[in-house]
MILO-43601 format. One record per residue (C-alpha): residue number from 1; x, y, z. Coordinates in nm, 2 decimals, decimal comma. Example, Ala and Ser with C-alpha at 12.3 -4.5 7.8 and 13.67 -1.06 7.14 Angstrom:
<nodes>
[1 [1,23 -0,45 0,78]]
[2 [1,37 -0,11 0,71]]
</nodes>
This chain:
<nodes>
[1 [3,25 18,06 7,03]]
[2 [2,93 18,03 7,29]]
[3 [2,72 17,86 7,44]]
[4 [2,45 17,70 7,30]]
[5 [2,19 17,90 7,45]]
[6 [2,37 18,24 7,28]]
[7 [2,18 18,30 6,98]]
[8 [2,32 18,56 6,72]]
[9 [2,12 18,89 6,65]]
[10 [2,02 18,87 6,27]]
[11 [2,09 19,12 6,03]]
[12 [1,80 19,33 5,84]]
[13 [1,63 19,12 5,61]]
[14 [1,66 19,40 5,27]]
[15 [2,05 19,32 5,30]]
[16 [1,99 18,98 5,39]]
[17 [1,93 18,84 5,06]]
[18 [2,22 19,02 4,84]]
[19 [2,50 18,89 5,12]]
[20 [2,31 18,55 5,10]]
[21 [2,37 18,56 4,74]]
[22 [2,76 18,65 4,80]]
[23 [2,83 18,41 5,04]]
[24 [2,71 18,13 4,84]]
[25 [2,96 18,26 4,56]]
[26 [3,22 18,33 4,74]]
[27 [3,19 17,98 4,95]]
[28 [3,17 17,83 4,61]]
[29 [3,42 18,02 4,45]]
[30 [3,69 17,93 4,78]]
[31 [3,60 17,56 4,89]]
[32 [3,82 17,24 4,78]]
[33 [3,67 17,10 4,48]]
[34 [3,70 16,76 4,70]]
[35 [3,83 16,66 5,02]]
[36 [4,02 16,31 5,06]]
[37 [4,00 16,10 5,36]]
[38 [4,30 16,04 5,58]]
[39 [4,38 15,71 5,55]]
[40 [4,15 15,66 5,26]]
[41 [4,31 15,80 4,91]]
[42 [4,04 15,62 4,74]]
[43 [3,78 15,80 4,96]]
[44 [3,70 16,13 4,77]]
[45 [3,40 16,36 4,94]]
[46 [3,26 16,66 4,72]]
[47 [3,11 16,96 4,86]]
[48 [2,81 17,10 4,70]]
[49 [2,76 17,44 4,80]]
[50 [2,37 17,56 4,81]]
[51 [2,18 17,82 4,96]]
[52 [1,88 17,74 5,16]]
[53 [1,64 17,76 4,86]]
[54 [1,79 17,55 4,62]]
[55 [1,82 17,26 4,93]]
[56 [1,52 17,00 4,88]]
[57 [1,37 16,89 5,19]]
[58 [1,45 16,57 5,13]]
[59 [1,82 16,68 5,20]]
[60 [1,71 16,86 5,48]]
[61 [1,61 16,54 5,65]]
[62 [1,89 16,40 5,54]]
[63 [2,12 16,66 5,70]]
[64 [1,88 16,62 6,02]]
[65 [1,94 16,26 6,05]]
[66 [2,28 16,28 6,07]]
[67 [2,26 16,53 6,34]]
[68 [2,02 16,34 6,50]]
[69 [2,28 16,03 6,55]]
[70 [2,55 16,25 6,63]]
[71 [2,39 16,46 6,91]]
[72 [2,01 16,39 6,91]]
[73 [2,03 16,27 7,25]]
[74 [2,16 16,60 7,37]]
[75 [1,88 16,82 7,19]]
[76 [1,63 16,60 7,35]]
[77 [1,78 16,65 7,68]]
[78 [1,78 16,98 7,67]]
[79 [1,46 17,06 7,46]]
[80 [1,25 16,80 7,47]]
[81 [1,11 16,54 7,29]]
[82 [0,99 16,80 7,00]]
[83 [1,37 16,93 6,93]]
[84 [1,36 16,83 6,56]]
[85 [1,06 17,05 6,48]]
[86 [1,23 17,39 6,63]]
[87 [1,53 17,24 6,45]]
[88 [1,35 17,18 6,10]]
[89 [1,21 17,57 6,11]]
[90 [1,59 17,72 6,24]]
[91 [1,74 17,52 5,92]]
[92 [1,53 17,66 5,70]]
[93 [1,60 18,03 5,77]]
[94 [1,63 18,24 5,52]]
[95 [2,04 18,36 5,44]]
[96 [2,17 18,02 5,52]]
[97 [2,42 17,84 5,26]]
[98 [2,46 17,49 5,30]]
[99 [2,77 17,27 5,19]]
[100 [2,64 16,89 5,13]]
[101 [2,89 16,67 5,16]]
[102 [2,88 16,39 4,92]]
[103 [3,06 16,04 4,84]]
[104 [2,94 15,92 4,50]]
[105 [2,57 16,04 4,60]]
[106 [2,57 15,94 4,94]]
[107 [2,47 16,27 5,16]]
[108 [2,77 16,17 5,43]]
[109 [2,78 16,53 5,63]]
[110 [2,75 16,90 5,60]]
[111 [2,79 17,26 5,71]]
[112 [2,52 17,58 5,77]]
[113 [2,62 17,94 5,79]]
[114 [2,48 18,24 5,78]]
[115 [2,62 18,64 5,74]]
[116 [2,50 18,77 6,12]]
[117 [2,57 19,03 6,38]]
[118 [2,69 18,92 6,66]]
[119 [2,77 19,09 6,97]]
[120 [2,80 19,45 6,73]]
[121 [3,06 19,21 6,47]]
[122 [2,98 19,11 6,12]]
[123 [3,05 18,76 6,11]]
[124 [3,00 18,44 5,93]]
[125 [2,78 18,26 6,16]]
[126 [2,86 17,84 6,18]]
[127 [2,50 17,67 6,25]]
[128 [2,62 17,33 6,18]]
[129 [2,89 17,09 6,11]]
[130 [2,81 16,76 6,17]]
[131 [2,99 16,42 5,97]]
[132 [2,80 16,09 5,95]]
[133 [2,95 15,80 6,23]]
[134 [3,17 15,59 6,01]]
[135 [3,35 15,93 5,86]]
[136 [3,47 16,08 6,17]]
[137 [3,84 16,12 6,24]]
[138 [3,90 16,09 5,94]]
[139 [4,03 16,48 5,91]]
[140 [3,74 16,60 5,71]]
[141 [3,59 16,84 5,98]]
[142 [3,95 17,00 6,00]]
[143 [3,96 17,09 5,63]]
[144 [3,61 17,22 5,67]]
[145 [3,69 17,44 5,96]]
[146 [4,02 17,58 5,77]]
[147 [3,82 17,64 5,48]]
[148 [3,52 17,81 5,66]]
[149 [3,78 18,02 5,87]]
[150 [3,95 18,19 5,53]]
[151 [3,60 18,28 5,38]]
[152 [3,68 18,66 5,57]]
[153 [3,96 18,71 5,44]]
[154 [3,84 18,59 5,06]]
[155 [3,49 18,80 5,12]]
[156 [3,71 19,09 5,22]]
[157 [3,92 19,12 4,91]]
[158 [3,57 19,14 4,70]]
[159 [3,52 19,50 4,67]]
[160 [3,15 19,46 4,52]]
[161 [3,06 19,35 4,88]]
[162 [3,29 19,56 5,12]]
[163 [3,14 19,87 4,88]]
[164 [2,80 19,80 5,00]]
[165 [2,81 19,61 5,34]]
[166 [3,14 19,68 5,46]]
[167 [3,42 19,42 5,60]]
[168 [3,35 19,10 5,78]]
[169 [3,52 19,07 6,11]]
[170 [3,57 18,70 6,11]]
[171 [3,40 18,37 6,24]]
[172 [3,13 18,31 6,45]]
[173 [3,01 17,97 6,63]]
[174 [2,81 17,80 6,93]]
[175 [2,89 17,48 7,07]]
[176 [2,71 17,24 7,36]]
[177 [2,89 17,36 7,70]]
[178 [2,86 16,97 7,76]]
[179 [3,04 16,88 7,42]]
[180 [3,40 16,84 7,53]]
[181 [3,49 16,69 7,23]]
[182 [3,37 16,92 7,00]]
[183 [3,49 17,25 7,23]]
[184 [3,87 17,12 7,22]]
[185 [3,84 17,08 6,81]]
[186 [3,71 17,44 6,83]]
[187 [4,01 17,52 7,02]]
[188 [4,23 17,35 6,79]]
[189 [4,11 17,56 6,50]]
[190 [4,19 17,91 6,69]]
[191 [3,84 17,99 6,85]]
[192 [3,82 18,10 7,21]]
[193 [3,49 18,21 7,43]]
[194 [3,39 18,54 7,32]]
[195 [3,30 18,76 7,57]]
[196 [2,96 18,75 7,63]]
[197 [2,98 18,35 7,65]]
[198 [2,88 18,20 7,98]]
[199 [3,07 18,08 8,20]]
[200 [3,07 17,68 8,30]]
[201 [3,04 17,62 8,65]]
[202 [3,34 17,53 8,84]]
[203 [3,29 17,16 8,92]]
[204 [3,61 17,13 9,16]]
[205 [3,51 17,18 9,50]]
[206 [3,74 17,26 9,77]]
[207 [3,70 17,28 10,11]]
[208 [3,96 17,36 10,40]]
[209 [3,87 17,23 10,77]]
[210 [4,16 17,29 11,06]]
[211 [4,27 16,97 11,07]]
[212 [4,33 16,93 10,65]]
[213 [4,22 17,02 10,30]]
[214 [3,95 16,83 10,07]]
[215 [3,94 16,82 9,68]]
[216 [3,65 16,71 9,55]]
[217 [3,62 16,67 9,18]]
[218 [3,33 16,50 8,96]]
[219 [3,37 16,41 8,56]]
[220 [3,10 16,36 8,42]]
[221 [3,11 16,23 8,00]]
[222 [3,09 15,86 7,86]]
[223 [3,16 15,76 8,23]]
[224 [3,08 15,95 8,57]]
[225 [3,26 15,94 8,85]]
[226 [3,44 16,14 9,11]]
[227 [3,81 16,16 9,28]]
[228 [3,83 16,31 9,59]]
[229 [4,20 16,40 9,77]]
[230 [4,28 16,48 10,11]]
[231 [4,61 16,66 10,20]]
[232 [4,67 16,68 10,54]]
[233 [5,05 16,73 10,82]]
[234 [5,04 16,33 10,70]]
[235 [5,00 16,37 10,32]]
[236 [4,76 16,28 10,08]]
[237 [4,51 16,03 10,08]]
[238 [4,17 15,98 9,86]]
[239 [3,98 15,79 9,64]]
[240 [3,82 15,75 9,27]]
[241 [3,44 15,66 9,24]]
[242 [3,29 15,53 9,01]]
[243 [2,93 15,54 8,89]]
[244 [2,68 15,41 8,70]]
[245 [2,60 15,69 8,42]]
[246 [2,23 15,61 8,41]]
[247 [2,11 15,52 8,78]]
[248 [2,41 15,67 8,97]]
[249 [2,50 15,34 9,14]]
[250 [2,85 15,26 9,28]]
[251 [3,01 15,07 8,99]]
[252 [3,34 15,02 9,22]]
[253 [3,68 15,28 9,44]]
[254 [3,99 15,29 9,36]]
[255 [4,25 15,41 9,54]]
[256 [4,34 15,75 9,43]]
[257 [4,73 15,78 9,51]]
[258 [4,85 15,48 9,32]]
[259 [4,57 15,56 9,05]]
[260 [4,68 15,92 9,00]]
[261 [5,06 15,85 8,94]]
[262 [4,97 15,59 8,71]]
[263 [4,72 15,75 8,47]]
[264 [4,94 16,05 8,48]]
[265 [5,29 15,88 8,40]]
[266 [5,08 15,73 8,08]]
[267 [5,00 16,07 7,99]]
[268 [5,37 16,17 7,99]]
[269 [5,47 15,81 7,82]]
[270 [5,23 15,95 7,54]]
[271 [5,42 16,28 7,49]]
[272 [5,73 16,07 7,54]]
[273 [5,64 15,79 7,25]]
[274 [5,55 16,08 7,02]]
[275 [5,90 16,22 7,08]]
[276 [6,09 15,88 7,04]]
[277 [5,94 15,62 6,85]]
[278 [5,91 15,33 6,96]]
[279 [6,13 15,04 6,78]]
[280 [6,33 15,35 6,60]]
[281 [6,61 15,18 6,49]]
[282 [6,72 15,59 6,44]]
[283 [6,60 15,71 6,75]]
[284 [6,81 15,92 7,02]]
[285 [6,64 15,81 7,30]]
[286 [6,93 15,63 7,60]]
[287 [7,21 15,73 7,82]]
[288 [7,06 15,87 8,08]]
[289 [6,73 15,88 8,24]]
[290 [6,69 16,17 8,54]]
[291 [6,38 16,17 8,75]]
[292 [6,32 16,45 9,05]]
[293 [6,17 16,30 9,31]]
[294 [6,08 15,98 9,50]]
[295 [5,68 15,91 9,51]]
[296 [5,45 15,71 9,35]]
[297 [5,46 15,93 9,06]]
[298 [5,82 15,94 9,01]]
[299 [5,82 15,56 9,03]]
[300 [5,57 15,52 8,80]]
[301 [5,71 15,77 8,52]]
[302 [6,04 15,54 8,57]]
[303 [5,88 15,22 8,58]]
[304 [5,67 15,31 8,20]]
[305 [5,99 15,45 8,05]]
[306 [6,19 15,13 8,11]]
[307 [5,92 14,88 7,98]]
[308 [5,89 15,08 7,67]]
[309 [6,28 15,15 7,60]]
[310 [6,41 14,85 7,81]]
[311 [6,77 14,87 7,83]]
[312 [6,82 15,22 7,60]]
[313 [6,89 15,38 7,88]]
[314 [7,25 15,35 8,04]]
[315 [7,14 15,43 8,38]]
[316 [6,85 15,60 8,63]]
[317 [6,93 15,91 8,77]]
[318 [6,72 16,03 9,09]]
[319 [6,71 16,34 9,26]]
[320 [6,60 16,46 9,60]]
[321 [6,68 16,71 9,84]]
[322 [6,73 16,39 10,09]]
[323 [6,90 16,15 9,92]]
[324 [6,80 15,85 10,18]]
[325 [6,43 15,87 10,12]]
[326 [6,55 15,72 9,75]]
[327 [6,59 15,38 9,90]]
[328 [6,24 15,25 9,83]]
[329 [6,26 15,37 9,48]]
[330 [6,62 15,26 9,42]]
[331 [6,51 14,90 9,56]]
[332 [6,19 14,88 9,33]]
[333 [6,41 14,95 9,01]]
[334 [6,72 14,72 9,11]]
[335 [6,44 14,43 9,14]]
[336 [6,26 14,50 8,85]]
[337 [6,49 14,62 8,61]]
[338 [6,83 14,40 8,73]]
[339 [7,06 14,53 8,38]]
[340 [6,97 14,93 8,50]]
[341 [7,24 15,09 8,67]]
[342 [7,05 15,35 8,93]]
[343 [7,21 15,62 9,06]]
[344 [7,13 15,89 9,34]]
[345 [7,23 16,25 9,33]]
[346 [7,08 16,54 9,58]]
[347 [6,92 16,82 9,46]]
[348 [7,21 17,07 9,58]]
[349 [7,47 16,92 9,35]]
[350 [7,52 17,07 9,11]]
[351 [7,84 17,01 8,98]]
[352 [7,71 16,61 8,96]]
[353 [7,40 16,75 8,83]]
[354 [7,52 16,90 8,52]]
[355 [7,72 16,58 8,43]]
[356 [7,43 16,30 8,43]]
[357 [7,29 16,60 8,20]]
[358 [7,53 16,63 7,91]]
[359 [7,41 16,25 7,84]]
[360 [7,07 16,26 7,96]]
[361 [6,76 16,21 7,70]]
[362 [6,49 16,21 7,94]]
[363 [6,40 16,44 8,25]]
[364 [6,09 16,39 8,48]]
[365 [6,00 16,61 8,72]]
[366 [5,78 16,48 9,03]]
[367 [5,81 16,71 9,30]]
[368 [5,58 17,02 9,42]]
[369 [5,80 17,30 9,42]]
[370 [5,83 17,65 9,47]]
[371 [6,19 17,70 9,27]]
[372 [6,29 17,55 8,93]]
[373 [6,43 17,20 8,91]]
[374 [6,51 17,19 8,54]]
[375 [6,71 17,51 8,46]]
[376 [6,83 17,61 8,14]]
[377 [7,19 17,64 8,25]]
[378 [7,17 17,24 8,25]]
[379 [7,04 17,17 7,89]]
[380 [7,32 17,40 7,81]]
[381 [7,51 17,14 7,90]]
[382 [7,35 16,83 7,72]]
[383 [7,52 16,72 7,41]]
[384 [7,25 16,45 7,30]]
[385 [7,06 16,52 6,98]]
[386 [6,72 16,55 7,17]]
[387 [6,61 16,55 7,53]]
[388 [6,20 16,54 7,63]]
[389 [6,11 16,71 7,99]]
[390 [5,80 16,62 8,16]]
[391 [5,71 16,79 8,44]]
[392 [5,42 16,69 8,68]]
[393 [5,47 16,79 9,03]]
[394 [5,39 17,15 9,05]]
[395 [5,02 17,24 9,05]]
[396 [4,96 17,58 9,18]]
[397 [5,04 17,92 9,02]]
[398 [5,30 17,95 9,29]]
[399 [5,46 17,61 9,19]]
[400 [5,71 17,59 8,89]]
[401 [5,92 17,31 8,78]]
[402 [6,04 17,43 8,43]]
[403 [6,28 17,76 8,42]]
[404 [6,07 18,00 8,24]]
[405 [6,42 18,07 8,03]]
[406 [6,43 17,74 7,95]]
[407 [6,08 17,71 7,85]]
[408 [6,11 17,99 7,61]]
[409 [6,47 17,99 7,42]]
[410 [6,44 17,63 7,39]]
[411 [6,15 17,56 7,26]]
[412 [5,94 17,84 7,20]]
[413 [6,18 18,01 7,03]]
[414 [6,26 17,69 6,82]]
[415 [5,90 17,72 6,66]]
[416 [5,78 17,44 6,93]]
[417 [5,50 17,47 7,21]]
[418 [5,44 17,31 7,53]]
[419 [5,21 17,00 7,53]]
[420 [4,99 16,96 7,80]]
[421 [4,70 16,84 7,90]]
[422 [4,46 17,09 7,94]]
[423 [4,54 17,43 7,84]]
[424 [4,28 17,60 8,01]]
[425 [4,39 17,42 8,35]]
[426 [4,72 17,49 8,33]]
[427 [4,71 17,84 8,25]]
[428 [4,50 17,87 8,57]]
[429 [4,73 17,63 8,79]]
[430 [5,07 17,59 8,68]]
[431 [5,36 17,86 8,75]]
[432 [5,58 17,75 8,50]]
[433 [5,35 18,01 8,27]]
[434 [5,13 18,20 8,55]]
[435 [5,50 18,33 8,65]]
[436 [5,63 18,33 8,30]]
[437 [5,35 18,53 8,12]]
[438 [5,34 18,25 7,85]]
[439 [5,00 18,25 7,71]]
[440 [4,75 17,96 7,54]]
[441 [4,94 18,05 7,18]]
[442 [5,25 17,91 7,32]]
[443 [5,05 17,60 7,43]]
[444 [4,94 17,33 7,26]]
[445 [4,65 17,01 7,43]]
[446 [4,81 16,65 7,37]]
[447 [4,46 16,52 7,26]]
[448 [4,50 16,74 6,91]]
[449 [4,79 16,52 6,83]]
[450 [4,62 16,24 6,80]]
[451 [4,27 16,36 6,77]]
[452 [4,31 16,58 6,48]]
[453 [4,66 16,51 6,36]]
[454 [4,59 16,69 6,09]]
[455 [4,50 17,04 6,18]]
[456 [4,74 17,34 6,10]]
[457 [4,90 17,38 6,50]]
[458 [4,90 17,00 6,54]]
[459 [5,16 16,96 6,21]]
[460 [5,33 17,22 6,36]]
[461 [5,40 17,06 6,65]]
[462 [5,46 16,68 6,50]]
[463 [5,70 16,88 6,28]]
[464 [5,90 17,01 6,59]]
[465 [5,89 16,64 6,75]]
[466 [6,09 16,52 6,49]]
[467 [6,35 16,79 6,44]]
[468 [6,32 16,99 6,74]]
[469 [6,61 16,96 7,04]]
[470 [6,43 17,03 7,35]]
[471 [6,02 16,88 7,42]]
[472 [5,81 17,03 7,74]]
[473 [5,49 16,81 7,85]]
[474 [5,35 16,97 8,17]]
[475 [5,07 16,80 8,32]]
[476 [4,83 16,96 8,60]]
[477 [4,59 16,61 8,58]]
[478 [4,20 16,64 8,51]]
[479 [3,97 16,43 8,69]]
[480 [3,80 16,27 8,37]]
[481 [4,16 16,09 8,33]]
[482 [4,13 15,92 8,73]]
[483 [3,77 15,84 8,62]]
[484 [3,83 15,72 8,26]]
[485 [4,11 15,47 8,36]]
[486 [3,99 15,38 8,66]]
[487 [3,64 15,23 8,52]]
[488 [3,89 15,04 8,28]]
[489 [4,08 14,92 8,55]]
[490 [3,74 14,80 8,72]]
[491 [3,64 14,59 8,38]]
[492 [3,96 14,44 8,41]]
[493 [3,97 14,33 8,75]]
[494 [3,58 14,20 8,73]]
[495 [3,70 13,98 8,44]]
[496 [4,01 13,85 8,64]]
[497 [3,79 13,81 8,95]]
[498 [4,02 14,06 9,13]]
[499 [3,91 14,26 9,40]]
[500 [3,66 14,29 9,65]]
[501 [3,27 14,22 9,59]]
[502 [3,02 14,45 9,85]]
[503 [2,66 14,44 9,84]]
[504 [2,48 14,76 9,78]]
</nodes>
């Protein structure tokens, strides 16, 4: 994968022709006959695989039209208003094979490759794939990716063309370093930066002063905004902006504390709803409910759970190395959730510890630690059928929450991965795997679960929610999440007249 400004070296035009030729066999030879739309049994698309010569023009536009609505406003951005006439030429290069996508005869999406060398590999070269509006998400661009990623392997076991050209080395694509959506489906389908990809731009900004330490951290997408955080010797503070995407006007602030612990605990309560069901007459989920630490995130992650399980839960469990500072937190449950028996525990007691966990279904950990909180010697002891851990406290590579043991003989070694929400942010930030040497294999984004339920690693993982024991979510927060639910949170107050109105 590159960036979009990474343009492959072709090969020499006398072999160009002859591998054309192969490609478009072996592509026709290897792709489903028809794909079905998820959902949509009655929705059958048909590929019809063509090389470049045999494509009218009149299909060409077609193909361009769709791409136009799907990311025309990014070309013309960054190439001007004449995009679609360098765009017209590049898709009518010689070597390329084109798979139209059909419903009845409706021309509803398509793919563009091309046999290249790229960065001294022979590799099928993706140019395009790109699915009208109205048939997106419905999991026909993750059959199309698993089909383009075996051709390889099926070209490989022709020995016509390894005879004369020699073996190809795999897949090859470029991708928009400002389409986030279409980088993390990438990523779901196995492909990583190569090596001669730019780099983005760190957009998190940190600057430390004597007196304290200042985060600043812009998301920029569908909405634009920033969150900055302050920590200083008395805490955190900070604030979530956000702006107009056009003009760049203040649209409204939020407060960032309370913001942050509740767009995070939703995250978690998505990992959690995945694991048990809600209104599963079958599911496991009760007894008890243990939570490390007493903040606005831990309240918030307790707070969620009970309004979606209500009384499943037997009692509350918190944890702290100071007991008393639990009073607050105690007091919010006991008035909100009357029927919930809530219990305190400190951090050094063990022997207490490890009997709220052999009935425990649910751990969250809140707290920004140096040493483990959830240790593997205390799922040992849990005799539930299931038990989800979501840890969002820790945030720096010398931070860890989650026993590395743990982590990896109970569910990585079950066939299962960590869900989190950003795997290249938390293998840069969170010690549970900096420490642990647990890699992006043994990782999987929570996006692809609903996103692209259907790709190969997210059935994987679906599968292990069902049958597996033990379930990790760690969370290091992104900024786009702050931003994202925090312009929500601003439509719903203007429509509830709630808040305060400032001229600017």
């Amino acid at each position: 994968m590159q960036s979009e400004n990474a343009r492959s070296v072709y090969m020499e035009r006398g072999s160009e022709i002859a591998q054309a030729k192969i490609l478009e066999d072996e592509i026709k030879a290897h792709f489903p006959l028809s794909i079905t739309c998820k959902n949509e049994s009655r929705c059958i698309i048909t590929p019809y695989v063509l090389g470049v010569e045999s494509v009218s023009q009149h299909q060409l536009l077609q193909c361009l039209e769709i791409l136009t609505s799907n990311l025309g406003e990014t070309y013309k951005k960054l190439h001007g208003r004449l995009w679609k006439v360098d765009k017209i030429r590049e898709m009518n290069e010689s070597g390329l094979v084109y798979a139209l996508l059909k419903k009845d005869s409706t021309l509803i999406g398509f793919m563009s490759m091309k046999l290249v060398v790229d960065d001294n590999l022979s590799v099928i070269y993706l140019y395009e794939i790109q699915i009208a509006n109205y048939y997106r998400g419905m999991g026909l661009g993750s059959q199309l990716m698993e089909a383009f990623s075996s051709l390889p392997d099926s070209i490989n076991a022709n020995t016509e063309y390894l005879d004369k050209f020699g073996p190809i080395d795999g897949t090859s694509l470029t991708v928009f370093s400002t389409n986030e959506r279409a980088i993390q489906f990438y990523r779901r389908h196995g492909y990583r930066n190569s090596r001669h990809s730019p780099t983005d731009k760190i957009t998190t900004n940190v600057i430390t002063t004597q007196y304290a330490t200042h985060i600043f951290m812009p998301s920029i997408g569908t909405t634009v905004g920033m969150k900055t955080v302050t920590g200083s010797s008395k805490g955190f503070n900070g604030l979530t902006t956000i702006l107009d995407k056009e003009d760049g006007h203040p649209i409204g602030i939020l407060n960032a504390a309370t913001l942050t612990a509740f767009r995070t605990a939703l995250c978690t309560s998505l990992v959690l709803t995945e694991t048990f069901p809600l209104n599963d007459p079958e599911s496991s989920i009760g007894g008890n409910l243990i939570c490390y630490g007493v903040g606005a995130q831990a309240e918030w992650h307790i707070r969620l759970a009970l309004l979606l399980y209500g009384d499943r839960f037997k009692q509350v469990v918190i944890v702290n190395r100071t007991v008393s500072k639990a009073h607050k937190l105690t007091g919010m449950i006991h008035k909100e959730f009357p029927q919930i028996i809530v219990t305190t525990c400190a951090l050094n007691d063990t022997d207490d510890l490890l009997t709220f966990y052999e009935d425990a279904s649910v751990i969250f950990s809140c707290v920004p630690t140096t040493s483990p909180t959830v240790l593997n010697c205390e799922i040992d002891a849990n005799n539930r059928d299931k038990i989800f851990i979501g840890a969002i406290g820790s945030f720096k590579p010398q931070m860890i929450e989650i026993e590395g043991e743990l982590i990896k003989q109970k569910c990585l070694a079950k066939g299962g991965k960590v869900i989190v929400d950003s795997v290249s942010d938390c293998l840069a930030e969170a010690g549970e795997f900096i420490q642990n040497d647990i890699g992006e294999e043994s990782l999987i984004e929570l996006a692809s679960l609903f996103v692209e339920p259907s790709s190969k690693n997210a059935k994987k993982q679906i599968e292990y929610l069902k049958k597996g024991k033990v379930v990790i979510s760690k969370l290091v927060g992104l900024a786009i999440m702050d931003v994202s639910i925090g312009n929500a949170i601003l439509s719903l107050a203007k429509e509830r007249n709630i808040g305060t109105a400032v001229e600017f």
